[in-house]
C-alpha positions in Angstrom: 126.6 59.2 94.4 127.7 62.8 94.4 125.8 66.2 94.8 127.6 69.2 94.0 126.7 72.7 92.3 125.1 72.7 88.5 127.5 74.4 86.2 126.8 75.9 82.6 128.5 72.6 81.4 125.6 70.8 83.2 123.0 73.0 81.5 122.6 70.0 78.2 122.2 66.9 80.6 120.0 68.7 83.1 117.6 70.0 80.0 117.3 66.6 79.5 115.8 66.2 83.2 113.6 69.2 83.3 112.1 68.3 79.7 110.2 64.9 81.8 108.9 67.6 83.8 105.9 67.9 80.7 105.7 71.5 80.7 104.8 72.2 77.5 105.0 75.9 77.6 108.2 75.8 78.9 111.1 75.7 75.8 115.2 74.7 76.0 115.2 78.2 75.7 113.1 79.2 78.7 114.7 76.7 80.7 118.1 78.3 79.6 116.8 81.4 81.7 117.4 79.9 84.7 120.8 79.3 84.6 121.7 83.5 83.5 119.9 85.3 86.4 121.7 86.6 89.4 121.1 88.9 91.8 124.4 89.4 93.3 123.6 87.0 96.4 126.7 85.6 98.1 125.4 82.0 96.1 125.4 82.5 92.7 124.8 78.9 90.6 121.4 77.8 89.3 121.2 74.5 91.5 122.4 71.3 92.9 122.8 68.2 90.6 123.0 64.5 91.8 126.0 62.0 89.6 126.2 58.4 90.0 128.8 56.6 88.0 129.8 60.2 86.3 125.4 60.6 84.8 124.1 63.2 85.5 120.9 62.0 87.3 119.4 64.4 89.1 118.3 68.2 89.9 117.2 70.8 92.1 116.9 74.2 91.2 117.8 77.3 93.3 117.3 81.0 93.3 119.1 83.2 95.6 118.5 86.4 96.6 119.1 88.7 99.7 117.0 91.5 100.7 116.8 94.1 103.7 114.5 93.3 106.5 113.9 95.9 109.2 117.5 97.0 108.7 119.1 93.1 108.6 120.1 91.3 105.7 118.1 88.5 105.2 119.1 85.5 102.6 116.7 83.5 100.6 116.9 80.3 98.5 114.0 79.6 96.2 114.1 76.1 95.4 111.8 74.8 91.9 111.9 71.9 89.3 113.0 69.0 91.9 113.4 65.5 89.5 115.5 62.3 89.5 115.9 59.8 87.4 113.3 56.6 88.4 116.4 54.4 88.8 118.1 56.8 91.8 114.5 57.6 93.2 116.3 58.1 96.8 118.9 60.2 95.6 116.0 63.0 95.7 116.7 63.6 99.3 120.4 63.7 99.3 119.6 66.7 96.9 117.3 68.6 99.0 119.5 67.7 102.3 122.2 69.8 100.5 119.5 72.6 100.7 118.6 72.3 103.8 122.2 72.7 104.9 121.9 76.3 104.1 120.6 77.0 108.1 121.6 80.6 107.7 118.4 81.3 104.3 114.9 81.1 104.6 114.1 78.1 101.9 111.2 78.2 100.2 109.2 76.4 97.6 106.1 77.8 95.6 105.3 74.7 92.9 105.8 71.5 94.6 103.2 69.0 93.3 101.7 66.8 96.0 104.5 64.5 96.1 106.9 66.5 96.9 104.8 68.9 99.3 104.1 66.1 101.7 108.1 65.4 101.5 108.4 69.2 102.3 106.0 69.1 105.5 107.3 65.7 106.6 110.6 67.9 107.0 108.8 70.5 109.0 108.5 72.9 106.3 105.9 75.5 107.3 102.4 76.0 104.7 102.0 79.3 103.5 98.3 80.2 105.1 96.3 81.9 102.0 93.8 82.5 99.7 93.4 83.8 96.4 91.3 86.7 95.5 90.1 88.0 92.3 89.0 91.9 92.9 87.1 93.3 89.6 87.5 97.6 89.9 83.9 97.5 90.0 83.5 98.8 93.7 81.5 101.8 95.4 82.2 105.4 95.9 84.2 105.5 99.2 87.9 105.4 99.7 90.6 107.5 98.9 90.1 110.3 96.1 92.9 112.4 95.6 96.3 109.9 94.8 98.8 109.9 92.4 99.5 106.7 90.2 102.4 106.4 87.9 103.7 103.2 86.1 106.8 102.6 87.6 110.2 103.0 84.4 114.2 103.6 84.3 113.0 107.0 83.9 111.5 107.8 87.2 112.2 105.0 89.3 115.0 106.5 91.4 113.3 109.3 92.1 110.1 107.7 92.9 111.2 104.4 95.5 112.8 104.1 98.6 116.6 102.4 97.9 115.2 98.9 99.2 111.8 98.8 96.5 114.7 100.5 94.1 116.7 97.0 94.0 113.4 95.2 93.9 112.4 97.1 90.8 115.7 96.9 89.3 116.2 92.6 89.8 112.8 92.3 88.1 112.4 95.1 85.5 113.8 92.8 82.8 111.0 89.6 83.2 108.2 89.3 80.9 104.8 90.2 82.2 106.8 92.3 84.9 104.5 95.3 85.7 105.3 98.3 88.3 103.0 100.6 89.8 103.6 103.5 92.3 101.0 105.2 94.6 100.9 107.7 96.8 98.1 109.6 99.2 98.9 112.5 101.6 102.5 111.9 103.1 102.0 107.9 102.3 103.1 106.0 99.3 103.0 101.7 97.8 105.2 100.2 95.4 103.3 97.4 93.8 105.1 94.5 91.2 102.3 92.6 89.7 102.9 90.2 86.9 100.0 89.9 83.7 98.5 86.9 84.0 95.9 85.5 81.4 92.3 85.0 82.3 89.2 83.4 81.0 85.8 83.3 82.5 84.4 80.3 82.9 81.7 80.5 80.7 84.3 80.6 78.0 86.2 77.6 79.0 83.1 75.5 77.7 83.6 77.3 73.9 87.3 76.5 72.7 87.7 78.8 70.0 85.6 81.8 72.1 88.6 80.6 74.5 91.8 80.8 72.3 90.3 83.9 71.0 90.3 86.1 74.2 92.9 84.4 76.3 95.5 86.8 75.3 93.0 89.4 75.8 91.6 89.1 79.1 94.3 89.4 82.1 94.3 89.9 85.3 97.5 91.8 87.4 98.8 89.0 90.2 100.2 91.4 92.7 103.6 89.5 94.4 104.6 92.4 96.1 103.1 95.3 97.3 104.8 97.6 100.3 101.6 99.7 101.7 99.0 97.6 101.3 96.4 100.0 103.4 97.2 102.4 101.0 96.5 100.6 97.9 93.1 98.9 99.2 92.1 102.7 100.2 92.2 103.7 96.7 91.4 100.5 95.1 87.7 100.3 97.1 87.1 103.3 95.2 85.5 102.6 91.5 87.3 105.4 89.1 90.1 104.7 91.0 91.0 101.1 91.1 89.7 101.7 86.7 92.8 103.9 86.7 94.8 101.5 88.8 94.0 98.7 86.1 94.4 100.8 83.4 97.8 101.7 84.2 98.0 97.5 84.9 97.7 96.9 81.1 94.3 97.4 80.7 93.9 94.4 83.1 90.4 93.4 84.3 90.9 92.9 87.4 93.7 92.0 89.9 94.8 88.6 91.7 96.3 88.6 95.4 96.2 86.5 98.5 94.1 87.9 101.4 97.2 87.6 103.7 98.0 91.4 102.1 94.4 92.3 102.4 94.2 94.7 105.2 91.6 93.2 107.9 89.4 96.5 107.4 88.9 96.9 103.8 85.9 97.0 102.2 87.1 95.8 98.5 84.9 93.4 96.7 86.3 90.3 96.1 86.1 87.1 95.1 87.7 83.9 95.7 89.6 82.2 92.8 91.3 79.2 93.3 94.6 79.0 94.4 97.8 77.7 92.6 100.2 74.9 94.1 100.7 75.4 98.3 103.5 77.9 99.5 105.9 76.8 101.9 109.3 77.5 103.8 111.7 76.7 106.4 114.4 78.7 108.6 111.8 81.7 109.0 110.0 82.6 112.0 106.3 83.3 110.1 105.2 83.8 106.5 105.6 87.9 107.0 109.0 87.8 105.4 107.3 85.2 102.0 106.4 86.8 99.0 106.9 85.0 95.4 109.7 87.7 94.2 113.1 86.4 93.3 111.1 83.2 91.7 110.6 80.6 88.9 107.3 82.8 88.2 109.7 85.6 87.4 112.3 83.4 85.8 110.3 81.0 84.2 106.9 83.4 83.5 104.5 80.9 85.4 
């Protein structure tokens, strides 16, 4: 039994893993994706694969990344789409101990299904503490008034971000669904990178063809980063303003984000909306430094 790196020569037999996964939205050719990106981190393969008897039997994918934290460079590893064939079921762990090896990242995993999350806290992983908020721009008349708001684009983008939210917008500009927003209020500005995401009432889920016809209608922005948050809330508890906001979103209805960048004092409307799979991480002192960039719901669209 070997773990090593996955290689582009790998790419065919671990297809033939991920495809069990049943992700029917998910083609060879969005899986392909995952073995293209890189973001110039001192890692650069897609994942670790598992041979016994010269099969390829197993796979764990990774995303690396490093990013700027109050002036030090800080590495990540994103790990996703963790399978093994049935007949090596403990070769699994010999594929996430190689990950865990990496001491000097903060390891993180945002769509383990149950199985493997209670394999991830039995390792001491730390849970992501969060909820999910759906905030419709119908608010009140307070908060900020005067703000600029300008989609984010290669036109403007240098002259708009810092050099840190400059890289962020430059590793993501590319991914479907990708949106950019920039803000700014008096002598204070927030960089926000949302993905679309679609979104149907639940009063529709009951009709199947009211469903299918607005389902690429109706979105909502799910914010994954955003740098001021007190600034964005300010403006956003304001009605014409967070319309504009969601204008510039694509016409979204609403947005999506977890209250953990919801600033203790605003006074948004929201409401809760269920979360997707639990968050988690290791080699990181708290959650302040997680966000869901430099992930499979970039790479991947999820």
């Amino acid at each position: 039994m070997t773990v090593r790196e996955a290689t582009q020569l790998d790419f065919e037999a671990v297809y033939k893993l991920l495809a069990r996964l049943n992700n029917t939205s998910l083609s060879k050719t969005d899986w392909k994706k995952i073995t293209e990106v890189n973001f110039n981190a001192a890692h650069n393969h897609y994942g670790y694969v598992l041979e016994v008897d010269n099969k390829l039997l197993g796979f764990i994918g990774t995303i690396f990344s490093e990013r700027l934290v109050n002036g030090e460079v800080k590495k990540f590893c994103n790990t996703h789409s963790w399978i093994v064939d049935p007949s090596v079921k403990m070769g699994g762990m010999a594929l996430l101990l190689k990950v865990l090896r990496l001491k000097d990242h903060v390891i993180t995993n945002f769509t383990a299904s149950e199985g493997p999350f209670k394999i991830f806290k039995s390792l001491k992983f730390n849970e992501v503490a969060y909820k999910n908020y759906k905030i419709l721009p119908v608010q009140g008349a307070k908060g900020l008034v005067k703000f600029e708001i300008e989609k984010v684009t290669d036109k403007n983008a240098v002259k708009l971000l810092s050099p840190q939210d400059l890289k962020l917008y430059n590793d993501h500009r590319d991914f479907k669904n990708a949106q950019f927003l920039y803000l700014k209020a008096d002598n204070l500005d927030c960089f926000i990178i949302s993905k679309k995401r679609s979104y149907v009432p639940n009063v529709f889920n009951k009709v199947s063809v009211l469903k299918k016809s607005i389902q690429n209608r109706l979105t909502l922005a799910e914010i994954h980063y955003i740098s001021n948050p007190d600034v964005f809330f300010k403006s956003y508890s304001n009605t014409s303003n967070a319309l504009k906001i969601c204008r510039k979103l694509g016409w979204s209805i609403g947005i999506l984000i977890a209250d953990r960048f919801i600033p203790e004092d605003s006074t948004v409307k929201k409401k809760y909306y269920p979360r997707k799979r639990p968050y988690v991480y290791r080699h990181a002192e708290n959650d302040e430094l997680i966000d869901t960039l430099y992930s499979e719901f970039f790479i991947l669209n999820f």
